[in-house]
N, C-alpha and C positions, 0 to 999 in steps of 0.2 A: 477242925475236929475231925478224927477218923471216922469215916464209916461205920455205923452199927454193925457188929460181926454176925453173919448169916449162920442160924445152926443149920438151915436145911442147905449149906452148900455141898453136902457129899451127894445130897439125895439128889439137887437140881443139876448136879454137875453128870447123875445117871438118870436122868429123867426121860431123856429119849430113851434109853432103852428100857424104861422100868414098864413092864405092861400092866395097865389100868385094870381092878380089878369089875367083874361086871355088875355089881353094886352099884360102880359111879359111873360105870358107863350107859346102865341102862335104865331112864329114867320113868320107866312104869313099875321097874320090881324096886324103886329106892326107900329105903325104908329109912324113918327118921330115929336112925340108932346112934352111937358115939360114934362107929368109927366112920358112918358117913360124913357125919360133921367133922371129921377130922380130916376127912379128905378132902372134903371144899375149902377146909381150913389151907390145909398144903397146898390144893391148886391154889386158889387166891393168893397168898403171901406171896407164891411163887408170881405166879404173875406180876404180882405190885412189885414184886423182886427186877423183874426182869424190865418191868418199867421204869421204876426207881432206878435201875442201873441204865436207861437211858436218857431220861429227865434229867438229874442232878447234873451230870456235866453241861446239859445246854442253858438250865437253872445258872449254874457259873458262869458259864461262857456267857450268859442275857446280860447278867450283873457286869460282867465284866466289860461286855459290850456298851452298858448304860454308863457304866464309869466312862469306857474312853469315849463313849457318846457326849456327856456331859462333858467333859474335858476339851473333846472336839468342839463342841458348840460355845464352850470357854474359850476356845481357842478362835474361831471362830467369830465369834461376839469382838473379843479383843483385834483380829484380822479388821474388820469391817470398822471397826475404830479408827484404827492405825490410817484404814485406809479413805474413810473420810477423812480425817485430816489431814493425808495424803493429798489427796483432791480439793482441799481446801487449797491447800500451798500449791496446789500443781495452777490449782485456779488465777489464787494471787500470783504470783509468779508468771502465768500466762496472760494476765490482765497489765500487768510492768511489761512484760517484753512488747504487747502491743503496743500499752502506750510508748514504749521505746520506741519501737520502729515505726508508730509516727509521725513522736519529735524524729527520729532521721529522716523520713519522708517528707518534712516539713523544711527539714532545715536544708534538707537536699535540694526539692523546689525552692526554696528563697537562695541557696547559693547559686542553683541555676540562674535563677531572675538578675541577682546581683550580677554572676556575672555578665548573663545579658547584657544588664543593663550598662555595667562597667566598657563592656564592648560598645554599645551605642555610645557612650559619654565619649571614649576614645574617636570614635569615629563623628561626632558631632561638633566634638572642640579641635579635629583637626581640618574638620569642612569649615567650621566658622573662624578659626581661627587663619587656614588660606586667603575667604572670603573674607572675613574684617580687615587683612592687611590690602588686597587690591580694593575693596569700596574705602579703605581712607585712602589709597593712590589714586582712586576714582575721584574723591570730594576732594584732594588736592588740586588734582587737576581740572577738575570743573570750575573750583572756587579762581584757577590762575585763568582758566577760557574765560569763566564770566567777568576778568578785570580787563581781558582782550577782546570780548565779542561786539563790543560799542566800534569799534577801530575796524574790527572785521566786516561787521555791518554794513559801516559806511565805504570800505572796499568794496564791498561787493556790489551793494546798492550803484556805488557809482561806475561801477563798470557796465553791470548791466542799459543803465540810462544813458551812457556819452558814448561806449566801445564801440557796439553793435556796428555800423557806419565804415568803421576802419576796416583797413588792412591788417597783416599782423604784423606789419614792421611796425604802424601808428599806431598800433594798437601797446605792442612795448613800449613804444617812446611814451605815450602818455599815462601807464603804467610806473614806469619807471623814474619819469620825468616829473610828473605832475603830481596823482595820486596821492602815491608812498612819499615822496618830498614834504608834501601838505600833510599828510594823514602825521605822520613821522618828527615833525615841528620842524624842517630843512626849510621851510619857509616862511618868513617874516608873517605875512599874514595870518597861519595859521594859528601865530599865538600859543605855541607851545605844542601844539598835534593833542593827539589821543594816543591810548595805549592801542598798541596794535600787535598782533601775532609776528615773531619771527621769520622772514619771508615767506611771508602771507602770499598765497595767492589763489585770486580768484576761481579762478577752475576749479580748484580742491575744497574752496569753502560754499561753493554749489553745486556740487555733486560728488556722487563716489564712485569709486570703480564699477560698483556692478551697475550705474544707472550709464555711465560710460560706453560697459561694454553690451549692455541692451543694446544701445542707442548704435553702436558699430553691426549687432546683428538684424536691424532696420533699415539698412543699406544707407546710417549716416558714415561720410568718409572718419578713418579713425586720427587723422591727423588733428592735433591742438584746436588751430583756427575752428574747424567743423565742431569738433569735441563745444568752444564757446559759445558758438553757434548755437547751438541744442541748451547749451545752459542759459542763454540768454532767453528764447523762444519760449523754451517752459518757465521761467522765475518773472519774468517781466510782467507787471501790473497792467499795461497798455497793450494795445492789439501787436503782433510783430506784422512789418514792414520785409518782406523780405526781396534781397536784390539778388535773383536770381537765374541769371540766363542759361547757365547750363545745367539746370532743373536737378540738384543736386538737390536743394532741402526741402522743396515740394515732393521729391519722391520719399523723402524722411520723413516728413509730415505725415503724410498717407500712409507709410507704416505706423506710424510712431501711434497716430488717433485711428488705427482701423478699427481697433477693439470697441472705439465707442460710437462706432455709425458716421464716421467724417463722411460731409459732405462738398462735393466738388460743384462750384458755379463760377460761371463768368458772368462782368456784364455785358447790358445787350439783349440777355435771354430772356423768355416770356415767362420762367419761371425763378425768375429770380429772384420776386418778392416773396411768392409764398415759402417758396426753399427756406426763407432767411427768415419768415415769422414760424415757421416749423423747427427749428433748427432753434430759436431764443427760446421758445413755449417749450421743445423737450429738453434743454441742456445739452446740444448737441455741436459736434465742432465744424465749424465751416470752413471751406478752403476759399477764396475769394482770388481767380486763378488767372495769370498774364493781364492786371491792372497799368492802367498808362500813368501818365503822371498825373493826374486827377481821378475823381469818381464821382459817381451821380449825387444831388444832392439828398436826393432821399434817403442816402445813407450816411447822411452827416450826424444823427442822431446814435447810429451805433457805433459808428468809428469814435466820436466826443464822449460815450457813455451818458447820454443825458436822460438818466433815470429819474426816477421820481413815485413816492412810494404812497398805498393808496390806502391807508389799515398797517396790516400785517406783507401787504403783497406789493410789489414791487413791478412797476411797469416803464416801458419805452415805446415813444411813439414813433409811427413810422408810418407816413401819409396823416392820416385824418384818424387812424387804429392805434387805439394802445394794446401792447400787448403783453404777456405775462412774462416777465424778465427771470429767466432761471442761470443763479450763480455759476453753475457747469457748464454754461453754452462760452464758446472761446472762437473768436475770429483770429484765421488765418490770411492776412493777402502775399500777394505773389508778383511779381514783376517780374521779367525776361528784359527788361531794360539796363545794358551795362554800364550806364552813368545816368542816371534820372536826376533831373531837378525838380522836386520838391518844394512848394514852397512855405515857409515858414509854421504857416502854422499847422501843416502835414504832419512834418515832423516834429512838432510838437505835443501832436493827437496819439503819434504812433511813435512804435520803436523798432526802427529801420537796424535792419540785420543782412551783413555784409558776405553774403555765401557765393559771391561771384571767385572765381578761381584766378589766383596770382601763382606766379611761380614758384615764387616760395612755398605756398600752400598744395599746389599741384603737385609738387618734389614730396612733401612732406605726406600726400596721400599715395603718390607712389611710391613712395620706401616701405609702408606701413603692407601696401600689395605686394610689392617684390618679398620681402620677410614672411607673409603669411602662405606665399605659393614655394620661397625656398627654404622655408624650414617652419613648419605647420606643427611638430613636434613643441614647440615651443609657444606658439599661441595656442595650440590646446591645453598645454602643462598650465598657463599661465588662468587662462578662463576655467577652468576647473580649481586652481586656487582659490580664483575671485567667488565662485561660486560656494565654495567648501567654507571661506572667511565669511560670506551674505549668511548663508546656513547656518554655523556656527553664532554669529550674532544673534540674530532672531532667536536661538535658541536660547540662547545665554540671557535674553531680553525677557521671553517667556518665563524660565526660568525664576530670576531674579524676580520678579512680579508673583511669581506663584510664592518665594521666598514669603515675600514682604510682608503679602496678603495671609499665610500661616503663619506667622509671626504676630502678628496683627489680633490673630483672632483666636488664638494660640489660647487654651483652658487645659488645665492641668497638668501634667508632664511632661514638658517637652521631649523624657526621651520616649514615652510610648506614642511617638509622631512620626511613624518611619516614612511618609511620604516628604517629610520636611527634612529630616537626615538624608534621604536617598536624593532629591534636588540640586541638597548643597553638594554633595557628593558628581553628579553629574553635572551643576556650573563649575567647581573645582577643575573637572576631567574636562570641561570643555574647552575652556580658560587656555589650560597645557595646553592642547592640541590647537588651540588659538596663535598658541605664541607658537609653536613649530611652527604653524602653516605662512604664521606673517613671518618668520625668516625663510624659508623656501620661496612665500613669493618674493622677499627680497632679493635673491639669488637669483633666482629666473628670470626678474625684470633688469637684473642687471646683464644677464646674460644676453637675453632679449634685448638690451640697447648694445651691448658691444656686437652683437650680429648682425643690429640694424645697421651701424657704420659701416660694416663692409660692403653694402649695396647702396649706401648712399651716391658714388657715384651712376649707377645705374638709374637711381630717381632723376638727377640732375639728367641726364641728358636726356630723357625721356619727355619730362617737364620743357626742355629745352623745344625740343622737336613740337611739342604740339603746340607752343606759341611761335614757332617760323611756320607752323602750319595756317595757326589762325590769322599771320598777317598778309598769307597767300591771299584774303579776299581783295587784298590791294591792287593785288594784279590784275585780277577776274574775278567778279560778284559769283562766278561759277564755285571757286574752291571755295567750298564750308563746312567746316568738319565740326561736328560732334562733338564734347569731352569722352558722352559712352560710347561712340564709335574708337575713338584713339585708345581708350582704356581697354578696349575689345581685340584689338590687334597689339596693345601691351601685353596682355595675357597670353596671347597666342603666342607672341616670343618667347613668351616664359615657359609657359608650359609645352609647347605643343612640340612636334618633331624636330630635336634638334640632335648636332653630332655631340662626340664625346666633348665635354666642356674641356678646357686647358686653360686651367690658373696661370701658366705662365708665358706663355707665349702674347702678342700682341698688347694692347693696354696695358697688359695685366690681371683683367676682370674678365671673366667669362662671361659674363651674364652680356657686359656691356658688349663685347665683341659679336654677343651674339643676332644683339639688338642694331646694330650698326652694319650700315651698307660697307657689301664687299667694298673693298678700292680694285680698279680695274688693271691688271698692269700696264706699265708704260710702253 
């Protein structure tokens, strides 16, 4: 609707300039006449005029504003809808992508684990699967030793009991001759033999390399003979007898038991008895050192073993005294006698061991010296094998026992067992490196025997020489030479100052040319 029309717009439109008359202006002469009242009338109107003409448009603009007010808050109201349900969904939606990316955080760690684990299972079944094939090569070959070891036994048992005595030629012939003939059914008597290893021999079925090459770094000689010598001294049930003039396995002895307090006596001495009850009471080794062809009787009780057990404890008498018998006490005797007779039932008490020096044997411990002073390269390469194969076993022995025993005791998973994966894994690697190292030392020992050949002549005449020396006492009780004296000026030939060697000149052999008296010219 239009605005009421103003009659007083010409007036208000001159109102500033209209001047007021002094009736209304001055309110002590106002008089209450009409046209006073007509003039408040005008001011008034006008005034409401002039407010009216301000009010009404903010009157519209309020409303107008209430509208878009309301409308805005309509608006508004419906925003706040929208947008909780907004946040409902953003919620739901945010609670799915969680759980989403747990199951993938879930399935992630279990594919990890799987494959882990699929890694351990590969790495398990190729460790047991290496190892299952060598332990059945293992219980094959055990199950074939255990159908040979009755044969091996009796080999070895009887060499130790009847060799000892010999030479080493006798020592083959009754080897070879007797033995394995019987053992083997070559002999009527035997009744058909026993099973027995494929040239079985002695040596190698009582001991091994590294108990070998100990026994060579104990100053026993490394030749065969000596090598049986030490096998027989340590395996034999009976005291050993040894026949020893050129004090060759007395000084092997004394290395061989310094570790455990060996003690040195002769008889004769005033402390001989106690020595010897000290020595049974700790389990200690005794040397019993340049005996004759007898000994006293007061020692007939320990030579016979004539024990006799008292409870739990075990005694031997010795005079009028029993005394405490400990299993680790071990009598050594000794002779310096080159042919001793014995009589029967000595050698029946003990087992007489044969370390007096033959030629053969002499030859064969100086080939073993020449090879080690001219070409050391090769006995070291060789004892560093043997040592690398000891080490490796032991390990492999450990090992396999630690297998066994997690196997054994083995509760829940075996792949979350990584001590028992990693084991098999390093008996695996060990195994390899087992089998390299036993062909290298096969290679080396073969080398090491075709090198030994070439100074087998030099052993010979060496060996030679100190038996025309030893028949010098023929001449004159004055010439008596030593084996370690001859061995001592062996060496020096070998080693000590000599000219440029000449493989081709004279003999043939340097070594030997070098060892051999000039010839004088004619």
């Amino acid at each position: 609707m239009a605005p009421y029309p103003n009659p007083f717009l010409s007036v208000l439109s001159r109102k500033q300039s209209l001047p007021l008359c002094p009736l209304c202006t001055s309110r002590s002469h106002l008089a209450r006449t009409s046209r006073t009242g007509l003039c408040d009338f005008v001011l008034n109107i006008t005034k409401y005029w002039d407010v009216n003409e301000e009010v009404e448009p903010k009157r519209q603009a309020a409303a107008a504003a209430a509208t878009q007010l309301a409308e805005a808050i309509s608006a508004k109201d419906d925003a706040l809808a929208k947008k909780e349900e907004a946040e409902r969904v953003v919620a739901a939606q945010t609670e799915q992508y969680a759980a989403a990316v747990r199951d993938k955080e879930e399935a992630a760690a279990e594919a990890e684990v799987c494959a882990s684990k699929l890694g351990l299972a590969k790495r398990l079944m190729a460790a047991l699967g290496s190892e299952g094939a060598r332990w059945e090569r293992e219980i094959v070959n055990l199950r074939a030793r255990l159908q040979l070891l009755p044969g091996d036994v009796l080999l070895a048992s009887a060499f130790v009991s009847y060799s000892g005595c010999f030479s080493k030629r006798f020592r083959a012939e009754l080897l070879q001759e007797t033995f394995l003939p019987f053992l083997e059914g070559g002999m009527e008597v035997s009744k058909g033999g026993v099973a027995i290893s494929a040239g079985a021999d002695p040596l190698h079925l009582l001991t091994t390399e590294a108990e070998r090459a100990a026994w060579a770094s104990e100053c026993l000689p490394a030749d065969r003979v000596s090598m049986e010598n030490g096998a027989i001294a340590t395996h034999c049930a009976r005291w050993p007898l040894m026949i020893d003039p050129q004090l060759q396995g007395i000084t092997w002895v004394k290395k061989h038991e310094e570790a455990r307090g060996v003690k040195v006596i002769r008889l004769g001495q005033p402390e001989l008895m106690p020595t010897l009850e000290a020595a049974i009471a700790a389990g200690v080794p005794l040397i019993l050192e340049n005996l004759g062809v007898t000994y006293d009787a007061v020692l007939a009780p320990v030579v016979s073993r004539q024990l006799h057990r008292r409870g739990r404890s075990t005694f031997i008498t010795l005079g009028d005294k029993d005394v405490d018998f400990n299993p680790a006490f071990k009598l050594y005797l000794q002779t310096k006698l080159s042919n001793p007779h014995y009589p029967p039932e000595i050698q029946a008490e003990m087992t007489l061991i044969n370390f007096m020096v033959t030629e053969i044997g002499l030859e064969d411990q100086l080939l073993a010296l020449t090879v080690s002073k001219e070409r050391p390269d090769l006995e070291e390469q060789k004892a560093e094998l043997i040592s690398a194969q000891n080490e490796a076993k032991i390990k492999i022995s450990e090992l396999e026992e630690g297998i066994l025993q997690q196997l054994a005791n083995a509760q829940g998973d075996l792949l979350d067992n990584m001590p028992l994966i990693e084991n098999l894994e390093n008996s695996k690697s060990l195994v390899a490196e087992m089998a390299e190292k036993m062909v290298e030392a096969g290679k080396t020992e073969m080398q090491t025997n075709s090198s030994r050949e070439l100074y087998r002549k030099v052993a010979a005449r060496g060996a030679l020489m100190f038996f025309l020396l030893s028949e010098l006492c023929l001449v004159h009780s004055f010439h008596h030479y030593s084996l370690n004296a001859f061995i001592t000026v062996f060496q020096s030939a070998l080693t000590g100052q000599r000219h440029r060697l000449n493989w081709l000149g004279g003999t043939g052999n340097a070594l030997l040319d070098q060892i051999l008296p000039t010839r004088k010219k004619p």
